[in-house]
C-alpha positions as CSV (number, residue, x, y, z in Angstrom):
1,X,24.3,-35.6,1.0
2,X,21.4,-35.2,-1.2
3,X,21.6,-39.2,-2.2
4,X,21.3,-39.8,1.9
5,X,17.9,-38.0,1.7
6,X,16.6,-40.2,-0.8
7,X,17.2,-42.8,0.7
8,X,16.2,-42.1,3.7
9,X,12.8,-40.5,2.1
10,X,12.6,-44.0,0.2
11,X,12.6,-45.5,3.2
12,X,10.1,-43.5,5.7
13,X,7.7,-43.8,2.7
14,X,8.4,-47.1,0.8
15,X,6.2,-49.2,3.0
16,X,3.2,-46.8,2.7
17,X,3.7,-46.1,-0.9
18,X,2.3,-49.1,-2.2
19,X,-0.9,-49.2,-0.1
20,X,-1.2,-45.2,-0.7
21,X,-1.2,-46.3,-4.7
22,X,-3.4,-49.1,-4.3
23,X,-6.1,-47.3,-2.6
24,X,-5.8,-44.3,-5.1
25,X,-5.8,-46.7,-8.4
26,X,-4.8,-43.6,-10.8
27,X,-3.6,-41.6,-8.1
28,X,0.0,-43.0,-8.7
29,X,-0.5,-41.6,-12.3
30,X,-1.1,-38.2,-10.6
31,X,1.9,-38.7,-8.2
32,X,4.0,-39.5,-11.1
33,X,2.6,-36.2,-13.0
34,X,3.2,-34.3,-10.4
35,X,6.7,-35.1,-9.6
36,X,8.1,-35.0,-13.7
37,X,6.0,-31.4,-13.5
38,X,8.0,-30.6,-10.0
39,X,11.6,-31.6,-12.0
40,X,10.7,-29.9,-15.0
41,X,10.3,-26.5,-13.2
42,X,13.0,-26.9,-11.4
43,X,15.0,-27.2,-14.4
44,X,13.4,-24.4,-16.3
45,X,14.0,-22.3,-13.2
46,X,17.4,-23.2,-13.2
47,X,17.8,-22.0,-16.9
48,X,15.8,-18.7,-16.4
49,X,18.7,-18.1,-14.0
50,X,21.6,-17.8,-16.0
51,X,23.0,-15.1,-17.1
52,X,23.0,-15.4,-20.9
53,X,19.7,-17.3,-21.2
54,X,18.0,-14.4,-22.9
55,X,20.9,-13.8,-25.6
56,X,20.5,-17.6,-26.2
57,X,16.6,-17.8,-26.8
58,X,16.7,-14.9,-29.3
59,X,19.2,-16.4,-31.4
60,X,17.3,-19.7,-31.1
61,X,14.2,-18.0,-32.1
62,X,16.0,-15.7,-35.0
63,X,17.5,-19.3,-36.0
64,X,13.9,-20.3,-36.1
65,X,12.4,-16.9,-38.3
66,X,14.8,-17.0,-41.2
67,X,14.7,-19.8,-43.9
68,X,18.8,-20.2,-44.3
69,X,18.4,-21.9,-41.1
70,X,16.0,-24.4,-41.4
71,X,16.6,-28.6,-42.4
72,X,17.1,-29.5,-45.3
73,X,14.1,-32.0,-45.2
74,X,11.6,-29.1,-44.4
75,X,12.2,-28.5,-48.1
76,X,12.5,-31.5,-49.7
77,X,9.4,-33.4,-48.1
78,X,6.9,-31.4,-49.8
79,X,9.1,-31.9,-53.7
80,X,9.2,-35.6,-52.0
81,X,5.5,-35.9,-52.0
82,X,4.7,-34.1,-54.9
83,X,7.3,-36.3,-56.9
84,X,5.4,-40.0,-55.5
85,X,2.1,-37.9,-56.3
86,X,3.3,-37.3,-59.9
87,X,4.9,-40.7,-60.1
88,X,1.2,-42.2,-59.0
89,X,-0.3,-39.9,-61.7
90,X,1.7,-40.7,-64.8
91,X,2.2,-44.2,-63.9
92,X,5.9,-44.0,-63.9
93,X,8.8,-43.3,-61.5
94,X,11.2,-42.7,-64.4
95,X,9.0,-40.0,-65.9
96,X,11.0,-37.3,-64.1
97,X,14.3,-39.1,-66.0
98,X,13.0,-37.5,-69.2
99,X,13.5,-33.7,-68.2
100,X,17.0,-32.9,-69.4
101,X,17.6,-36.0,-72.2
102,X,21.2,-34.6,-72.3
103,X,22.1,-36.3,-68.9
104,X,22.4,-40.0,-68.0
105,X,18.5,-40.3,-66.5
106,X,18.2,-36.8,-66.0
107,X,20.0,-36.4,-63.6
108,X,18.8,-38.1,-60.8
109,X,21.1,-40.8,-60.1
């Protein structure tokens, strides 16, 4: 039923649209705006309205609060960066090879 309105909508307006958009110049922009903001509330709304919405954000948000949690790459960018900084410093990629000479280059394979 719903896909009847559009269409119907589409074409009442269609004709009109163009000239309506032409005359605004970034009024289309705004239109556009408008009618992702329109969806977007409709679909929040829509999730504010089920019934275990709230259990679901605290656990989201508990997810978020302890480290277990969290990416992997959250913790291994910053040892990422400090490795290329180190490797810039010394001159050397391998340098990092030479911290346990017991293993086959260090380690890092």
């Amino acid at each position: 039923m719903w896909t009847v309105g559009i269409f119907l909508f589409a074409k009442a307006l269609g004709p009109n649209l163009l000239s309506w958009l032409q005359r605004w110049n970034s009024g289309g922009l705004a239109v556009l705006l408008l009618v992702v903001a329109v969806v977007v509330a409709i679909r929040l709304s829509i999730k504010f309205g089920q019934r275990n919405f709230r259990r679901r954000v605290q656990a989201a948000l508990g997810r978020c609060t302890r480290w277990e949690f969290w990416p992997a790459w959250v913790f291994y960018f910053p040892v990422a960066v400090n490795y290329l900084w180190l490797a810039i410093r010394y001159r050397s990629f391998t340098l990092p090879t030479a911290a346990n000479p017991g293993i086959f280059s260090g380690g890092l394979s």
